[in-house]
C-alpha positions as CSV (number, residue, x, y, z in Angstrom):
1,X,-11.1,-18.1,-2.0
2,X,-13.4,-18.8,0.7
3,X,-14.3,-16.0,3.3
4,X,-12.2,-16.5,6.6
5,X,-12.8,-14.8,9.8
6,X,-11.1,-11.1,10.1
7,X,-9.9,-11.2,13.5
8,X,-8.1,-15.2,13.2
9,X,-6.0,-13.6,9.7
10,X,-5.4,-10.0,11.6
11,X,-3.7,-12.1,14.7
12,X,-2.0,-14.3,11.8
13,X,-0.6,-10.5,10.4
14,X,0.7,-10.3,13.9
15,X,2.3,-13.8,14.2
16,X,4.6,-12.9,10.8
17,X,5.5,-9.2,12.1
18,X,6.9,-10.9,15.2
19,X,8.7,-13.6,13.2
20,X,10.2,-10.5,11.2
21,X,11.5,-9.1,13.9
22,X,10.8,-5.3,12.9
23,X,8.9,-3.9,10.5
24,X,10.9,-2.3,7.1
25,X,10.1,1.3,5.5
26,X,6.7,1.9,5.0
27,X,5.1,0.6,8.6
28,X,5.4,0.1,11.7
29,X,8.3,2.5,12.7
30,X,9.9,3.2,9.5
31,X,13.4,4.4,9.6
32,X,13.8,8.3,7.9
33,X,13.6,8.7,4.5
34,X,14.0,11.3,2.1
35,X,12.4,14.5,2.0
36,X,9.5,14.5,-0.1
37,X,10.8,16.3,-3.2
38,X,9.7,14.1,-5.5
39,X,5.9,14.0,-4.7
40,X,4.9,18.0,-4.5
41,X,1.7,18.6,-2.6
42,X,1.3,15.5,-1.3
43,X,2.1,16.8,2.5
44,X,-0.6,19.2,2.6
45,X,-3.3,16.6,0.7
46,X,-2.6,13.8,3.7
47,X,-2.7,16.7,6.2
48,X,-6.0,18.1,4.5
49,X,-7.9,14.6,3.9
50,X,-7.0,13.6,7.7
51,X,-8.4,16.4,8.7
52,X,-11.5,16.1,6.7
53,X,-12.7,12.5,8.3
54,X,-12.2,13.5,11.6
55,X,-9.0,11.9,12.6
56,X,-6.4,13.1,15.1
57,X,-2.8,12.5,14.1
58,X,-2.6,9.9,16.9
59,X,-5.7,7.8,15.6
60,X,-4.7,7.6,11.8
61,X,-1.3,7.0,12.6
62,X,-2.2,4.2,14.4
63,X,-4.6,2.4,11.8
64,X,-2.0,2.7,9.6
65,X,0.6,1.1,11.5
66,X,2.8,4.6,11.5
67,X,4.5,6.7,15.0
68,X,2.2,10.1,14.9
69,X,5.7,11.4,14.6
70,X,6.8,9.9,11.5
71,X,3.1,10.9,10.2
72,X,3.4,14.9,11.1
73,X,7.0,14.2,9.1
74,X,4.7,13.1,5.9
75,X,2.3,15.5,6.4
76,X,4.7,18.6,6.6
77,X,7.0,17.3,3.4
78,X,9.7,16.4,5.5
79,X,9.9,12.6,4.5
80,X,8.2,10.9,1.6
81,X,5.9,7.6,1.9
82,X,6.1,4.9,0.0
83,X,3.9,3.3,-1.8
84,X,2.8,0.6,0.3
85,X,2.4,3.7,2.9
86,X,-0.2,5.5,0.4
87,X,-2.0,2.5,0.0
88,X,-2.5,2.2,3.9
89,X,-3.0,6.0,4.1
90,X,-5.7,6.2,0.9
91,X,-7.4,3.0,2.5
92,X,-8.6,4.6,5.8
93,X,-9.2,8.3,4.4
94,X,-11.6,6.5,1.4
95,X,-9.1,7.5,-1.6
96,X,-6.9,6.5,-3.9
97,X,-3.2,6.7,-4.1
98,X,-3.5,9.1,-7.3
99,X,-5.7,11.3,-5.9
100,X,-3.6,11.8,-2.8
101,X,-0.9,12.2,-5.1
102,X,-2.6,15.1,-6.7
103,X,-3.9,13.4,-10.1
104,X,-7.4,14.5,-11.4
105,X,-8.6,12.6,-14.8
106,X,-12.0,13.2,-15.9
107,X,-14.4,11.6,-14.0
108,X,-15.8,8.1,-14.9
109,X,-13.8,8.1,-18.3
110,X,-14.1,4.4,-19.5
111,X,-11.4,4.8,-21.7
112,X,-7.9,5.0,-20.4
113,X,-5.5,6.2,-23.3
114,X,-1.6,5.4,-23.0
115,X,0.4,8.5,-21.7
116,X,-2.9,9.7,-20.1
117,X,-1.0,9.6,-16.4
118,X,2.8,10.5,-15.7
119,X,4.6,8.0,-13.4
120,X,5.8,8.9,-10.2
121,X,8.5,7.6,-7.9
122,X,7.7,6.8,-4.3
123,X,10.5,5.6,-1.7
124,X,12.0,3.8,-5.5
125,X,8.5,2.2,-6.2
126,X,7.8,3.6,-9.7
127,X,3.8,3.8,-10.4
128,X,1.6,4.9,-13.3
129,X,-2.3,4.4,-12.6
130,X,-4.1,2.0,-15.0
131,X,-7.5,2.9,-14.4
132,X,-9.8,5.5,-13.5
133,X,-10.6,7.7,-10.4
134,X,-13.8,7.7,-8.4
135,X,-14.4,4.0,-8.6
136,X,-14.8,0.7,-6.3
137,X,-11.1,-0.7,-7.4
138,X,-7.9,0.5,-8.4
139,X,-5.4,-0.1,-11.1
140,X,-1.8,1.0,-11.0
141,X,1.2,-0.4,-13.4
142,X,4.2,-0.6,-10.1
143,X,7.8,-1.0,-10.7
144,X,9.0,-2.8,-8.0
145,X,12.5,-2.5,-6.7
146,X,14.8,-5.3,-5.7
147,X,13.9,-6.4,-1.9
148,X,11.6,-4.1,-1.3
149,X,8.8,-5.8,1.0
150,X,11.3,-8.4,2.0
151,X,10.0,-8.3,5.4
152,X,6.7,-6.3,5.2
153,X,3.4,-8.2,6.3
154,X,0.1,-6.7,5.4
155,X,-3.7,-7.6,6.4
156,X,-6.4,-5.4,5.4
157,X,-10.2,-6.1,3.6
158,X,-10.6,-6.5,0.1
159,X,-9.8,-8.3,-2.6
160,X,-6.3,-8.1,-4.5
161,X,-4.9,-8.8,-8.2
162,X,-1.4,-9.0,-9.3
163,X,0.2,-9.8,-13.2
164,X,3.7,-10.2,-13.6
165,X,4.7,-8.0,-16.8
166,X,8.8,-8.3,-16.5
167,X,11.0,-9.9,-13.7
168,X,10.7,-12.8,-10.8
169,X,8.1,-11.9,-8.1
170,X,8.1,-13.8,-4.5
171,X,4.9,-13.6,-2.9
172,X,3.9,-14.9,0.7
173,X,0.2,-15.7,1.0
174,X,-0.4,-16.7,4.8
175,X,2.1,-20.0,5.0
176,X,3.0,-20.3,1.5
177,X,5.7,-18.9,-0.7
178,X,5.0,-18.3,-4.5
179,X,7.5,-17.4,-6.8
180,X,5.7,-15.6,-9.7
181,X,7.4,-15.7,-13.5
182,X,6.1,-12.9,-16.2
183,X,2.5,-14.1,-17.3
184,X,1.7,-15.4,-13.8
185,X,-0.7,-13.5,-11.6
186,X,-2.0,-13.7,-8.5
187,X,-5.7,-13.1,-7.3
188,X,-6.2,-13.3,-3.6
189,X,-8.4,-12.4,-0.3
190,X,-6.4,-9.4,1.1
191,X,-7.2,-10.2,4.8
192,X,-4.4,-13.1,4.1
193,X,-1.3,-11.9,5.5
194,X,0.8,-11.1,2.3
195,X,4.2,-9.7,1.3
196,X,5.6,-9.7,-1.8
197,X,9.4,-9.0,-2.9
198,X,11.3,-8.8,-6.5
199,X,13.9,-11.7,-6.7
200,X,16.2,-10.1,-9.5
201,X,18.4,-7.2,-9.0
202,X,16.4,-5.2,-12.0
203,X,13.2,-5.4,-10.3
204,X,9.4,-6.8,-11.1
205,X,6.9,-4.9,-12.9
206,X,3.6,-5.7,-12.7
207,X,-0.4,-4.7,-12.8
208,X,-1.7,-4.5,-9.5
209,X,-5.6,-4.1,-8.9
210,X,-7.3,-3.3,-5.2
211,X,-10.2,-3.4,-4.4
212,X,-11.1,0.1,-1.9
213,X,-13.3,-1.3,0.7
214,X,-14.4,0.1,3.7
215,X,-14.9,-2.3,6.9
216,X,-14.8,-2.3,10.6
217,X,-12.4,-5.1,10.1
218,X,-9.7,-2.0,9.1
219,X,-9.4,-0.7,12.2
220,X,-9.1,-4.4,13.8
221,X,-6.3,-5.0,11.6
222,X,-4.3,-1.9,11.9
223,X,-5.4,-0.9,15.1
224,X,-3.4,-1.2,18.3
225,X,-3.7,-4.6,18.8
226,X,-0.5,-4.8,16.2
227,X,2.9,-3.4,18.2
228,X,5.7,-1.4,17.2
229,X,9.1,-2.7,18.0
């Protein structure tokens, strides 16, 4: 896909969030979840890596799209993030979604053995990570539930991969709609404004692959030029 210019895609991200009319859990003014039971030590970890680049609560809050209040929430266990949420969040600290979640594998082990990594839950995404840690890209098997990301528009650098393993998958890339069967994948520039959802009532489950890139174009994109509602 050829190279398009950051800013025209970032004000495209901006043209879909205002067709959506608000933003769903996981950005831009999520409604309350649940506490954060499910992913011990995470809330410390977010609190700790912010920290650790320099960022005050009201500057990563806003390059990832959050209120500073819903992030002091995540970062003292009272509400959990999702997974689209950890993504954002391990994109500007310079992680990855299983090290903020606490997982440690050996480092630069080639070989990734079945049953290596337990799956965790996030707002009812279920993930297991496919790959190992330390490296340029990231590898995750996600469960996706029914409807999630109906609504949810998301710009950012990089480069993204998707394979359907089980259910219907509806992606948006930019102006088109794709509707994904198992053994279809998708392989696109992440600075397209994208959503995916699963059509049937079980779910999707797929491999997802993302590329962790760093780029001024972040802070463009998730920056305050995109409003909460």
């Amino acid at each position: 896909m050829p190279r398009a210019d950051p800013e025209r895609f970032c004000l495209r991200g901006k043209k879909f969030a205002s067709q959506a009319g608000s933003w769903p859990n996981g950005y831009m003014n999520p409604p309350d979840g649940g506490a954060a039971d499910e992913l011990p030590g995470i809330a410390p970890r977010l609190r700790d890596l912010r920290q650790s680049r320099g960022l005050t609560l009201e500057t990563a809050a806003q390059r990832a799209g959050l209120s500073p209040a819903h992030l002091s929430r995540l970062e003292t266990g009272r509400r959990q993030p999702s997974l689209p949420m950890l993504l954002g969040l391990a994109r500007i600290y310079g992680t990855t979604v299983s090290e903020l979640l606490g997982e440690t594998p050996p480092e630069r082990d080639a070989i990734i053995r079945g049953g290596t990594f337990e799956g965790a839950e996030a707002d009812g995404w279920m993930y297991r990570q496919a790959g190992g840690s330390g490296r340029a890209m990231q590898a995750l098997r996600v469960r996706v539930p029914h409807g999630a990301q109906s609504d949810l528009v998301r710009v950012h650098p990089g480069e993204e991969w998707l394979y359907v393993l089980a259910g219907h998958l509806r992606v948006w890339l930019g102006d088109t709609v794709h509707d994904l069967a198992p053994g279809d994948s998708a392989h696109f520039d992440s600075l397209t404004p994208h959503r995916i959802t699963a059509v049937d009532r079980d779910g999707a489950e797929l491999l997802f692959v993302h590329t962790l890139m760093q780029s001024p174009a972040a802070e463009l994109c998730l920056g305050s030029g995109i409003h909460r509602r």
